[in-house]
NUMI-986449 format. One record per residue (C-alpha): residue in one letter; y, x, z. Coordinates in steps of 0.25 Angstrom, whole numbers, plus 5000, padded with zeros to 4 digits. Layout:
AYXZ
...
REM end
This chain:
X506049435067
X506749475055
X508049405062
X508049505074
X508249635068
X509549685074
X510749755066
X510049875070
X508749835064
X509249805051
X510049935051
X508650005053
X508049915042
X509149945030
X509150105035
X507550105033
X507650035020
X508450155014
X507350245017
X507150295001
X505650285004
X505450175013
X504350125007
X503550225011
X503950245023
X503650085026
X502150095020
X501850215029
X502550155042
X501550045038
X500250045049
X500750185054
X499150185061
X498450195046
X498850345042
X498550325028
X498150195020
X499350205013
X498950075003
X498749975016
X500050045021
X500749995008
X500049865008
X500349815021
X501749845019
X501949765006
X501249655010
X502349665025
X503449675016
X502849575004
X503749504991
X504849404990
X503949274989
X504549194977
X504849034979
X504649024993
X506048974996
X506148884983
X504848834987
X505148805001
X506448734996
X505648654986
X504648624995
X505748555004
X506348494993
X504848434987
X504648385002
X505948305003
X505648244990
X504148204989
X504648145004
X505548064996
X504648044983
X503447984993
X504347904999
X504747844986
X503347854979
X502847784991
X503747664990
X503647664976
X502147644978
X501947784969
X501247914972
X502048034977
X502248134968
X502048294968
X502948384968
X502848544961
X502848664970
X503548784971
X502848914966
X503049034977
X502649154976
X502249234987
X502949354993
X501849405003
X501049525001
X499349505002
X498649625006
X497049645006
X496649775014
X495149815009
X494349915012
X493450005021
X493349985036
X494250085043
X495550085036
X496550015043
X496549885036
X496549805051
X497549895055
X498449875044
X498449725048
X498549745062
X499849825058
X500349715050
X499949605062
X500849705071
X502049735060
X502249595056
X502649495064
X502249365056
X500849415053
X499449345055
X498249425058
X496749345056
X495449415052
X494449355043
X493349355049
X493849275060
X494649185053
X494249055043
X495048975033
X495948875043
X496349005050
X496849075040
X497548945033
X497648835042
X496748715047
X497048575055
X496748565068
X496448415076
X497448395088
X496448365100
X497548275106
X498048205095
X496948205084
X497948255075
X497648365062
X498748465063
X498848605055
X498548745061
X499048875052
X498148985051
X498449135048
X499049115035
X499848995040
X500349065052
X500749205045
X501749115036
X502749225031
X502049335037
X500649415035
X499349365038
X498449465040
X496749455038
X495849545043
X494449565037
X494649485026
X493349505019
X492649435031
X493249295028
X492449195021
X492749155006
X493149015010
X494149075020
X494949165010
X494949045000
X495748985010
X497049075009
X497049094995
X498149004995
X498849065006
X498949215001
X499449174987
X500249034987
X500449055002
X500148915007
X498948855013
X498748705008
X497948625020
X497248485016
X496448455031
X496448345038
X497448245032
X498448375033
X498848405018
X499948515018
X500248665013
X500548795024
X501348905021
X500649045023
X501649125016
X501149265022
X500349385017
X499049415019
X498449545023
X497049555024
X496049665027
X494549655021
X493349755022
X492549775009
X491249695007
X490249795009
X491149855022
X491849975013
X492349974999
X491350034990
X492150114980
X490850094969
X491149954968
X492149864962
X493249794972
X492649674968
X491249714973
X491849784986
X492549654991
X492149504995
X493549444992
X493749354978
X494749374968
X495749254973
X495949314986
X496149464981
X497149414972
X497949364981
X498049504989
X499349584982
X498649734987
X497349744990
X497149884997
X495549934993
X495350035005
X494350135005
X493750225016
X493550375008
X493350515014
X494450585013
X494450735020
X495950755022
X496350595023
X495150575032
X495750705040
X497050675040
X496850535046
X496050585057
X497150675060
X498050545061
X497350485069
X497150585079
X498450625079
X498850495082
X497950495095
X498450595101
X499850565097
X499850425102
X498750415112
X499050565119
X498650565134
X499450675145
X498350785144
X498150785129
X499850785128
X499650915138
X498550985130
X499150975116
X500251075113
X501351035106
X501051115093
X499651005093
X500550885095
X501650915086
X500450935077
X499850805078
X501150745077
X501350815063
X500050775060
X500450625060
X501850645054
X501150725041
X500150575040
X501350495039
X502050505024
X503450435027
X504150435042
X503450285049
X504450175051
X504750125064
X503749995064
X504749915071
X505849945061
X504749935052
X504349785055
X505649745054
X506049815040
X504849725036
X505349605042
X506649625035
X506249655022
X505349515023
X506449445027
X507749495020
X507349565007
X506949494994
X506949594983
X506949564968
X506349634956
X507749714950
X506849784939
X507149704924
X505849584925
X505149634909
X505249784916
X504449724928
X503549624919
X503149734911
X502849824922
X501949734930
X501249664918
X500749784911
X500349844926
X499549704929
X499049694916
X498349844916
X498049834930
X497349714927
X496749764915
X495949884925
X495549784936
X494849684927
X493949824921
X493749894935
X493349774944
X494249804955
X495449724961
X495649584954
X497249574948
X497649444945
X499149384943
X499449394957
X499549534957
X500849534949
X501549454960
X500949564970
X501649674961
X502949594963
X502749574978
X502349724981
X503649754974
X504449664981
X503849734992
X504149864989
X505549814988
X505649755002
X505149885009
X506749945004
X507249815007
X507749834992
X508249704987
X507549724973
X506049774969
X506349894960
X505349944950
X504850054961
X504349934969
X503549874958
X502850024955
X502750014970
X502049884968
X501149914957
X500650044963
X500249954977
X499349864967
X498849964957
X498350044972
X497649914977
X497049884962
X496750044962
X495950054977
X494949934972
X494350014961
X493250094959
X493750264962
X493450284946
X494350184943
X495450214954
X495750344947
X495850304934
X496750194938
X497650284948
X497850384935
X498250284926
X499350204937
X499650344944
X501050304946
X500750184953
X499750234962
X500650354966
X501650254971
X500550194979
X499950324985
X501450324988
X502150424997
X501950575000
X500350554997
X500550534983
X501650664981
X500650744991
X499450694981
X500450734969
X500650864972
X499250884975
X498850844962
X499950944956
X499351054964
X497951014958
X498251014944
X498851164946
X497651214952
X496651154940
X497651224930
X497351334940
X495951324939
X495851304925
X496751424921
X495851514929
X494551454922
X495251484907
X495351624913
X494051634918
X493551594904
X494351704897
X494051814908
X492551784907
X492651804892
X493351934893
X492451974902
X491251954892
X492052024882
X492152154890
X491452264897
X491352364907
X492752404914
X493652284906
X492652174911
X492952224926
X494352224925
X494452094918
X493652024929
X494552074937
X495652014932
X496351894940
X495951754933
X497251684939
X498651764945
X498951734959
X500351664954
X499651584944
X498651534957
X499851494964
X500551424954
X499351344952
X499451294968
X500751254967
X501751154960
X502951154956
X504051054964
X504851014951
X503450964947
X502950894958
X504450834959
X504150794945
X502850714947
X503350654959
X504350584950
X503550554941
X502750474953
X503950394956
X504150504970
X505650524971
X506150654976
X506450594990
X505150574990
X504750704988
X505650774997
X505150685008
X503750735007
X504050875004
X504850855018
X503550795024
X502350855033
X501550795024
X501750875012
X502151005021
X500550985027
X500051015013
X501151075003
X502251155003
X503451174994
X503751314992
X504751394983
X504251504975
X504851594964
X506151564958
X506451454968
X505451354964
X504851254973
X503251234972
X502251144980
X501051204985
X499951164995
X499951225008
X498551285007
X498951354996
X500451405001
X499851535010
X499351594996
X500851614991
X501651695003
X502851714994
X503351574993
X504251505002
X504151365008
X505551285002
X506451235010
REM end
């Protein structure tokens, strides 16, 4: 596939490469059907990218050599009359990207796989409930015409350099997901049937999709006590998404919105085109532009920028090894520290070879030829999100305050400036609201300590100007730019959402006295009719 990309092809990969936010705009382009679910947007695109596996090549090339030479050792062993001797293996690390989706029923999980079936062309789809352990791995099958034993591949065997993809993973049995514990970490599948003795290569990711045990995550138990999967097959997931179904007025709204508009925009019929005016389709057409945070890649040139970055870009870590040690140590090591106190996602070991894969992932979405210290934040931020999602809601707050620059990178995007302005606002109107209490408390005791014809003019005196209410519902642009920054947001960033209709829908930047610019919400911009809207 990857050698029929014309010139023009790889012009249009190198030009979408440059994009300064391409990795935003690949996580959004990803499953353009899920209008939100950001975290199984992100996943599924590291684990189409994945790492640079490590060894395989040496491996391969030991292996031949090993072959060639216990050929020639047998032969002399067995003239010798002596026993053939072993020889040592190659350790490979792998490169792939394995990815659980959990959670309640109706949140895209299947579709989310059935994207990655249709996206990637090396990709296995099973489900496991209809699948056992021979098909997943591989079993031995009689030939009915020669009695012979011979070999049959099963999804892993078959998915070899691809993505093997499991629905309903909770419905296998036990013994099954034993079965390709070898698979998903070492990335081989050892057969001893029938007189056949050999080892299988199944060098692919797994993507799988499970339901929780009692049908929807219960948010007052533990992760542990919501799921029917055992340690050694968690561990071997590098992200494991904890989805949850929860009520939410505007997000509930807004993605019914989608969905309609996406009816009537895609499935139109003569009449309904005849009876809508054009003011109600341009409408429904900004309606789904405003849903979308970054301008969708074509998924044409989108399948083939992910075919070229697998094939031809290997990035390597560019940032000094103790500055990376020291960074990814003491994050495991605390990180560990709360999971072994709040029972939710096991951490093992493997977790810090995840890290370095993400990163590596991170890297190949710019087809950047090094993983920069961005990456690893980036990568941190992806597994302190899937630690965070498995706890209790007590927990996840205390644990998003204490790694709040991690988990802005994870919310990623417009959402996360829209959700930082929002809190801006809210801190100014508690200041508000607290000023105008203090005041309240000294009016009332000046009230107790007149009479007559003083008390009615002091409560009539106004507890907060009409300049002081305005301050307190707006903020400032040099300090939100400042808190941006400090949330690792560049200033193209910024601009690009201030540009979007996104953050036109619910704010506006406006000029006020002596020239300077302020950011207020839109339900609040009719109260002050002398201001401006800036250019």
């Amino acid at each position: 596939m990857v050698k029929e990309l014309s010139e023009e092809d790889l012009h249009a990969i190198r030009e979408l490469s440059r994009h300064p936010n391409i990795r935003e705009r690949i996580i959004n382009s990803i499953c353009p059907t899920l209008s939100s679910s950001k975290q199984i947007k992100t996943a599924i695109a590291y684990s189409l990218f994945g790492g640079v596996p490590k060894g395989r090549e040496a491996a391969a090339a030991a292996a031949h050599a090993a072959d060639a030479a216990a050929a020639a050792a047998a032969a002399a062993a067995a003239a010798a009359g002596e026993d053939p001797k072993e020889t040592a293996g190659q350790h490979v690390i792998r490169g792939d990207i394995n990815v659980l989706l959990l959670g309640d029923p109706g949140l895209g999980k299947s579709q989310a796989l059935q994207y990655v079936a249709r996206t990637f062309p090396r990709s296995v789809s099973t489900t496991g409930k209809g699948a056992s352990a021979c098909g997943l791995t591989a079993g031995v099958r009689r030939d009915p015409y020669s009695g012979e034993w011979s070999l049959e591949g099963g999804a892993l065997v078959l998915a070899d350099e691809g993505i093997c993809l499991i629905d309903e993973f909770d419905k296998m049995t036990e013994k099954d997901r034993v079965s390709i514990h070898e698979a998903m970490e070492q990335q081989s599948i050892s057969i001893s049937k029938a007189g056949i003795v050999t080892t299988l290569r199944a060098r692919c990711a797994v993507v799988a999709a499970a339901n929780p045990k009692f049908g929807r995550y219960i948010p007052s138990y533990t992760f542990k006590e919501n799921v029917d999967l055992s340690d050694p097959i968690l561990s071997r997931f590098d992200l494991i998404c904890v989805l949850r179904d929860i009520p939410d007025a505007d997000e509930d709204f807004a993605l019914a919105q989608y969905v309609l508009s996406n009816h009537q925009l895609h499935h139109p019929t003569v009449s309904l085109l005849q009876q809508l005016p054009q003011q109600q389709m341009e409408r429904l057409e900004t309606q789904m532009k405003a849903l979308e945070a970054h301008e969708p890649i074509d998924q044409e040139l989108l399948q083939k920028y992910i075919l070229y970055a697998r094939a031809y870009c290997h990035p390597t870590f560019d940032c000094s090894l103790p500055a990376l040690s020291s960074k990814l140590s003491s994050f495991y090591a605390k990180l560990r520290r709360r999971a072994a106190a709040s029972g939710g996602l096991p951490l093992t070991l493997r977790h810090v070879e995840s890290l370095l894969r993400i990163s590596e992932a991170n890297a190949k979405m710019r087809l950047s030829p090094t993983v920069s210290s961005l990456d690893v934040d980036f990568a941190i931020a992806a597994v302190l999100s899937s630690f965070i999602s498995s706890q209790k809601f007590a927990v996840q707050q205390k644990l998003s305050r204490e790694f709040a620059r991690y988990t802005a990178l994870a919310t990623g995007g417009w959402a996360t400036l829209a959700a930082l302005l929002r809190r801006l606002l809210q801190q100014r109107l508690q200041r508000a609201a607290l000023l105008q209490q203090q005041r309240e408390q000294q009016q009332q005791q000046r009230l107790q300590q007149q009479r007559g014809a003083e008390a009615a003019a002091a409560s009539g005196e106004k507890l907060l100007e009409q300049a002081d209410i305005d301050k307190a519902r707006r903020v400032e642009f040099t300090d939100f730019l400042r808190l941006a920054s400090q949330h690792k947001f560049s200033g193209y960033q910024v601009e690009q959402w201030l540009a979007s209709k996104t953050f036109k829908a619910h704010f506006s930047l406006i000029e006020v006295e002596d020239n300077c610019k302020v950011l207020v919400s839109n339900s609040w911009r009719r109260e002050a009719p002398s201001q401006t809207t800036a250019a």
